[in-house]
N, C-alpha and C positions, 0 to 999 in steps of 0.2 A: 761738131759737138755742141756749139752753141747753140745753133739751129736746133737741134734734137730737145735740149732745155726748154728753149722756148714754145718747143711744140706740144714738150710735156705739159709744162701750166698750161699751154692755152686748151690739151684737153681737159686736166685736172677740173681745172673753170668749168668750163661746159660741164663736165660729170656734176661738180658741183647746183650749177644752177639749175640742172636737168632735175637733183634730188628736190631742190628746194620750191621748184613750181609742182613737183608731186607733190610734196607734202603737203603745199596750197591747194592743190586739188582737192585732196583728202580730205582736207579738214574743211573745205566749202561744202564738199559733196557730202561730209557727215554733219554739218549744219544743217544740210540744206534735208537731209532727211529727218533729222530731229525735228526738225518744223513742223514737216507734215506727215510726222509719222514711221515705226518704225517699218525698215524691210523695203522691198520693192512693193509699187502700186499692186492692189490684189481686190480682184472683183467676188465681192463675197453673194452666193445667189443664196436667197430666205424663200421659200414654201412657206405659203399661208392658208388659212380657209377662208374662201370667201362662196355669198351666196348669189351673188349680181355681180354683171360688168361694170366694173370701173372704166368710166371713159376719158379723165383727165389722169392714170396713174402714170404713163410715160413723164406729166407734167410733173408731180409729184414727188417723183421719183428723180427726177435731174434738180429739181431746188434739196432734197435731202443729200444728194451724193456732193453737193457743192460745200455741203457743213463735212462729209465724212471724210471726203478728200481732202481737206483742209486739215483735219482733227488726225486721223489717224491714217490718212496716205492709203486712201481704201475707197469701192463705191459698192453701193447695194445695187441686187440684180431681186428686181421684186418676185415672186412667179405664184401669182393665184391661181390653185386649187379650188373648184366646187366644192363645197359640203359634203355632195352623196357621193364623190368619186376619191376624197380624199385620202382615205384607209388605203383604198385599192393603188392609187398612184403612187401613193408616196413610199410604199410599200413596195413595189417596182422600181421606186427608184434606188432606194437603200438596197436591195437585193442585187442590181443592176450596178454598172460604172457610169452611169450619167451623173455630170459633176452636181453636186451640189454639198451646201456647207452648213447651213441651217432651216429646221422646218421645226412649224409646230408639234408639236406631240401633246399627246395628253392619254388619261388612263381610260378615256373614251374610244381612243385609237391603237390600245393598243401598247401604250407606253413601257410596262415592267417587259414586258415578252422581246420589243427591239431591243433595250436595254440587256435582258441576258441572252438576247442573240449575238450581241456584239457589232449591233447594227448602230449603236449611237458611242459615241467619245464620253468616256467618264471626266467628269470637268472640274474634278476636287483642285490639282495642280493647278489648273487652267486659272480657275478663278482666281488663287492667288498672287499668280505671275501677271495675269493680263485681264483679271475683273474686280480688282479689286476692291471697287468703289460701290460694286453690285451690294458685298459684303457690310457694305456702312447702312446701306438704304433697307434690305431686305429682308424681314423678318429672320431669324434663326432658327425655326419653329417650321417654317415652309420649305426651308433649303433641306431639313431633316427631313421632312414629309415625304421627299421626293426620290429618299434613300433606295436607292434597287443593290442587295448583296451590299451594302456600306457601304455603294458609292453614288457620288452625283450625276445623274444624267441627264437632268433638265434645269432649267433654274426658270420660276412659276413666273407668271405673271401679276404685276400686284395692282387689284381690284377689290373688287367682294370677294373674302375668302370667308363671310359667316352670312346667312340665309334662312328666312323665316317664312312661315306659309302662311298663306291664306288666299282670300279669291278676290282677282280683279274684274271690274264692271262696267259697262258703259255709263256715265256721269247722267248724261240727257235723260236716260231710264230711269234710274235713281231720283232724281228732279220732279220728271214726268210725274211720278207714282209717291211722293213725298217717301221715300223710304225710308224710315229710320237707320240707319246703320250701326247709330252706336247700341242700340240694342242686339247688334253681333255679337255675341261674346265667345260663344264655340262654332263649329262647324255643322252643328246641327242646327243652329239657329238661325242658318242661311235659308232653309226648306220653307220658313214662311214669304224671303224673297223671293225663292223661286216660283213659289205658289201665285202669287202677282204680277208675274212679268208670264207665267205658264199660260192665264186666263184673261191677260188684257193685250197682250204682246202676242198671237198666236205664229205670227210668222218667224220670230224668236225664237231658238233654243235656249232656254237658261242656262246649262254647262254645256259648253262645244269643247273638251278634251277630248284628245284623238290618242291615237298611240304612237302619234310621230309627238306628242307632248306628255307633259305626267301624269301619268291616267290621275284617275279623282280618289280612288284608294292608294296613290304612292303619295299624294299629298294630306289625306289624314292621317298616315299612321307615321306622315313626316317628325324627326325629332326622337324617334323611340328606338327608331335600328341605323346603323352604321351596316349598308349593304355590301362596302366592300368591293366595288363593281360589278361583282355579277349575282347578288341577292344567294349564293346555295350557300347559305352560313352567314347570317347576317352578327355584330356584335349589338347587345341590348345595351339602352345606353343606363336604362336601370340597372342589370345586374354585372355590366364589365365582362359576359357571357357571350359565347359563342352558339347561335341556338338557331332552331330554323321558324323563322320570322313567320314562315303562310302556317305556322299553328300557335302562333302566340295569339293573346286576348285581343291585344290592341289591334292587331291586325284582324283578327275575324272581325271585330266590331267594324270596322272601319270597310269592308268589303258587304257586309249586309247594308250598312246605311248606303254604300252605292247603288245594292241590289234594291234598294225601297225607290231611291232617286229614278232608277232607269225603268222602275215599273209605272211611275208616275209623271214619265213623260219628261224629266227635267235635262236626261242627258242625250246626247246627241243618238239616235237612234245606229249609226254604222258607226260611232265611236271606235269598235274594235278594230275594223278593217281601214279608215277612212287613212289616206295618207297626205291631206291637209293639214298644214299649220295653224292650231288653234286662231291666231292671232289674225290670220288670212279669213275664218268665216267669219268673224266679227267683221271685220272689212268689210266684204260682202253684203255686211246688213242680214246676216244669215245665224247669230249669234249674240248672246247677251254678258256672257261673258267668262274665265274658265280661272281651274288651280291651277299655281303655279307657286316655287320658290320667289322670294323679293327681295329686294335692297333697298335701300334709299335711291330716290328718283325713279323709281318702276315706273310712277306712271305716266311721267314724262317720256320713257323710254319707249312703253307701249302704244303712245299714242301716236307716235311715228311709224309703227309701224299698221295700226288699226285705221288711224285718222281720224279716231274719235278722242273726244277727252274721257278719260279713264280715274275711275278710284277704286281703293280697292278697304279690303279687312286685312288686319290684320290679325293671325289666328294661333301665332306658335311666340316661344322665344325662339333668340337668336342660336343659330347651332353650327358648326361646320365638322364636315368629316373627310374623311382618306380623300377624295378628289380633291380639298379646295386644295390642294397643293400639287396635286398630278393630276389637275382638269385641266391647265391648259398651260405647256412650259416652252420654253425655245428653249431646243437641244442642238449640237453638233454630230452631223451625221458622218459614218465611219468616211465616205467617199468625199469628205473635206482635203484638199489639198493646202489649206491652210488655216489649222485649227485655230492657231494665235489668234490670227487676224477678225478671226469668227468670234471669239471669247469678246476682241476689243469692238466689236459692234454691238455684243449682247451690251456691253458695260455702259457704250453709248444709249443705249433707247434705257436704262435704268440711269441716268444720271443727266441727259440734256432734253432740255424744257423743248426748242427749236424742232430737233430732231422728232421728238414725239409728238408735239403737237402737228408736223409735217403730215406724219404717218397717221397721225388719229385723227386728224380733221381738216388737213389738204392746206391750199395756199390760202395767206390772208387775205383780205379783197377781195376773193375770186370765189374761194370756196365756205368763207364765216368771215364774219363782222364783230370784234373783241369790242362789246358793250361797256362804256364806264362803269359798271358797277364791277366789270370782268367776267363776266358769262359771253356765250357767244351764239351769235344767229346768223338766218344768213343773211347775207348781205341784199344791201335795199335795190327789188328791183329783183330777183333771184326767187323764182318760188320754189326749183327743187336743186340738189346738189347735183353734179356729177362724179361726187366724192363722197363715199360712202365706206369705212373701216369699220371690221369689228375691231377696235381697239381693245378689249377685253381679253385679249389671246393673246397678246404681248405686250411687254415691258412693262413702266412702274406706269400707270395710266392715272398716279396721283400729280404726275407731273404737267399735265392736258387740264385745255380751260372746261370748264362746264356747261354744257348748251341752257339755254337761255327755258326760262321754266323752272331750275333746277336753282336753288340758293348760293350765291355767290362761296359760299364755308362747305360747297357741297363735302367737299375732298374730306375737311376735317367730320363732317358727320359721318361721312363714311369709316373712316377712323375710329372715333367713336361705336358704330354698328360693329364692328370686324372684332374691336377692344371687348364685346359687351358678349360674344361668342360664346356658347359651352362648346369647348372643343369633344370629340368622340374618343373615347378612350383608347381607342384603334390606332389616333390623329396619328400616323408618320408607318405606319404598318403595311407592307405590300404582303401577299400570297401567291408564292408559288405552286403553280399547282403541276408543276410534270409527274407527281409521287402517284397520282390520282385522276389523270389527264384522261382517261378513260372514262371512270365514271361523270368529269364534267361534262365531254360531250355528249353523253347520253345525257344527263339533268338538263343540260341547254337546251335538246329538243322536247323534252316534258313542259322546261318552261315557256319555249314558243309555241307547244300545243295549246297552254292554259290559261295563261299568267295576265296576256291582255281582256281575256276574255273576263275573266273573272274582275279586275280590277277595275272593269269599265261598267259594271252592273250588268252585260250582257250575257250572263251564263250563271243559274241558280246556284248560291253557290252552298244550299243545303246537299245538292248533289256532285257538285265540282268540284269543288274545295277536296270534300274527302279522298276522290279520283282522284285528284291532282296532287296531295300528301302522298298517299301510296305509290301514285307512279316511280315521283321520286326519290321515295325509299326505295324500290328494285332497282331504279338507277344508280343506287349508291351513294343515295345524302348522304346516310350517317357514314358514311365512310369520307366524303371531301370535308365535314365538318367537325371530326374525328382528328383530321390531319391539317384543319385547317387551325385548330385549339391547341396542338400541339407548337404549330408555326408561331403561334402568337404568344401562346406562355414561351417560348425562348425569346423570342422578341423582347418582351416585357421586360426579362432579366437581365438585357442589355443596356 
């Protein structure tokens, strides 16, 4: 009986200390994941668009996952997408079970339509629970923008979200020819630079806008319509109206002074069909210079990509419409296996300096050289990167240093540019179009019949124009713009 006693405590004991190194475990193993993060490790893979191989991203890619694994017990799986195949892949993959957790979107690609396919995570909850800090940094105004049926399904990128026009130039040209410029004052006052670079410059195109860029009539009749995405019902930003833009004033106007420019030699003669990057025939030495949207630093921007030094006019105020907020968002895709985890990566590249400057502009030392004044170049010794990001398509991109050219306050003038914006009365309005999804496809291909041709100067448009009005109307303008006014006065009332 005594024996029996004593065997009892001496299990008691062990039961005992069996509980008490559990519960040490427990609370090591819940330390030890508050450390780095809630949950198990989870490989979050991001879709991007990219236009070139990156050939140090593997590098890039393991110094960012060493700050994520640390922060939130998580590693990014990068997977660049091309540009021209982006729509189509990615598109494939949301329709498909190939994993993935995050990709670009934008209303360039498509955005409202996966949205009420149910092809992306609505992120309203998300954000609260697990992006919290996105909320402190991010406009409130862009998060609405990106409203699809009142809910979240992107959260934007924050860059230039307000954009002004005018035309940029090769500098040396400029120089060359003593050009005045500040006698720019409209867009018509360009015609006497082009008349000079036409007759002294002959191997020069004065405008090389293509149609893979913004024709030269979507850049003057820029500021006056909110297109909406797809131009069949644009809203006037005079009259708060729903109206169809190829028969307003500003727009005729603005399609004949192309037609005068393209009769007089100044725009690129296959401009309609050409599928070169404006920025690429300058390169070339094949061009002098084109329209385009601007920001602060354009011409720094462009002259990386030209390899000319570039200036430009500037010929609008500042304006931003329905895209600056659904042109280019990280969203969470339905085939995410771990939404949270995804939300706390978005929350990452909106709130850590490290992290984004990893992703915008590669390793230090290797890939830029952070200049005392805090701009950055590359490093000495280094004439091209192996690291090249559009940073502009994700996260706060006010958190990245500014390359070297660009004024140390870049960020804050940017700021200021974005602050000084007329927003488009539309600003936060998507259109559904399934009520009427018939007549857009039919208008879509009138406007691929017409719409480059015309806005490039290369189709008269005393006879095109009117063709091209009427096609549309048997297409059933008035009927998508009908119901696209109806869409928006409920909007409005909301």
């Amino acid at each position: 009986m005594k024996r029996f006693r004593v065997l009892t405590k001496f299990l008691l004991f062990m039961l005992s200390a069996v509980l008490v190194l559990a519960g040490c475990s427990k609370e090591s193993s819940s330390d030890k994941q508050e450390d780095s993060g809630k949950g198990e490790p989870y490989e979050v893979s991001m879709a991007y668009i990219t236009f070139t191989k990156i050939d140090d991203l593997p590098l890039v890619q393991e110094e960012i996952n060493k700050i994520v694994k640390e922060k939130i017990n998580a590693t990014i799986k990068l997977v660049p997408i091309n540009g021209a195949n982006y729509q189509q892949q990615t598109n494939l993959m949301l329709t498909g079970n190939e994993k993935l957790d995050l990709l670009v979107t934008s209303s360039f690609f498509g955005y409202n339509t996966q949205a009420a396919k149910g092809q992306l995570v609505a992120l309203d909850d998300l954000l609260k629970s697990n992006g919290k800090d996105i909320l402190e940094v991010l406009p409130e105004n862009l998060l609405e923008g990106n409203k699809v049926n009142g809910e979240i399904f992107g959260i934007p990128s924050m860059r230039d979200w307000g954009s002004y026009y005018g035309f940029i130039m090769r500098k040396d040209i400029v120089e060359k020819y003593n050009i005045d410029l500040s006698q720019v004052k409209t867009f018509a006052d360009l015609e006497a630079v082009f008349k000079i670079v036409k007759e002294n410059e002959p191997s020069l195109t004065p405008i090389v806008n293509t149609g893979q860029g913004s024709t030269v009539t979507t850049v003057l009749a820029g500021g006056k319509f909110d297109v909406l995405g797809d131009s069949l019902g644009a809203v006037s930003f005079k009259t708060e109206k729903m109206v169809n833009m190829f028969e307003e004033p500003e727009y005729v106007e603005a399609v004949e002074l192309a037609r005068k420019w393209f009769q007089a030699g100044y725009i690129l003669k296959d401009s309609a069909t050409s599928q070169e990057a404006t920025a690429n025939i300058v390169k070339a030495g094949k061009g002098f210079g084109y329209f385009s949207h601007m920001k602060p630093g354009f011409e720094v921007q462009e002259k990386g990509i030209t390899g000319h030094e570039m200036v430009s006019v500037k010929l609008s105020d500042v304006y931003s419409y329905t895209d600056a907020a659904t042109g280019f968002n990280l969203s969470i895709a339905r085939n995410s296996q771990n939404p949270e985890k995804a939300m706390e990566v978005i929350n990452l590249l909106y709130t850590d300096k490290d992290v984004m400057n990893l992703l915008a502009n590669g390793i230090e030392g290797k890939h830029y050289a952070v200049k005392p004044e805090g701009v950055i170049s590359l490093p000495e010794g280094v004439t091209e990167s192996n690291y090249v990001f559009g940073q502009w398509q994700i996260g706060n991109n006010f958190l990245t240093y500014p390359w070297e050219g660009n004024d140390p306050d870049y960020w804050e003038q940017m700021k200021q540019h974005n602050d000084s914006a007329t927003f488009s009365p539309a600003f936060g309005f998507t259109f559904n179009p399934d009520p009427v999804k018939t007549e857009v496809a039919a208008a879509m291909n009138v406007l691929n019949q017409y719409r480059v041709g015309i806005e490039t100067g290369t189709l008269d448009p005393d006879k095109s124009l009117p063709e091209f009005n009427k096609k549309l109307k048997d297409a059933g303008l008035e009927k998508i713009i009908a119901e696209k006014q109806k869409q928006y006065n409920e909007w409005k009332k909301k």
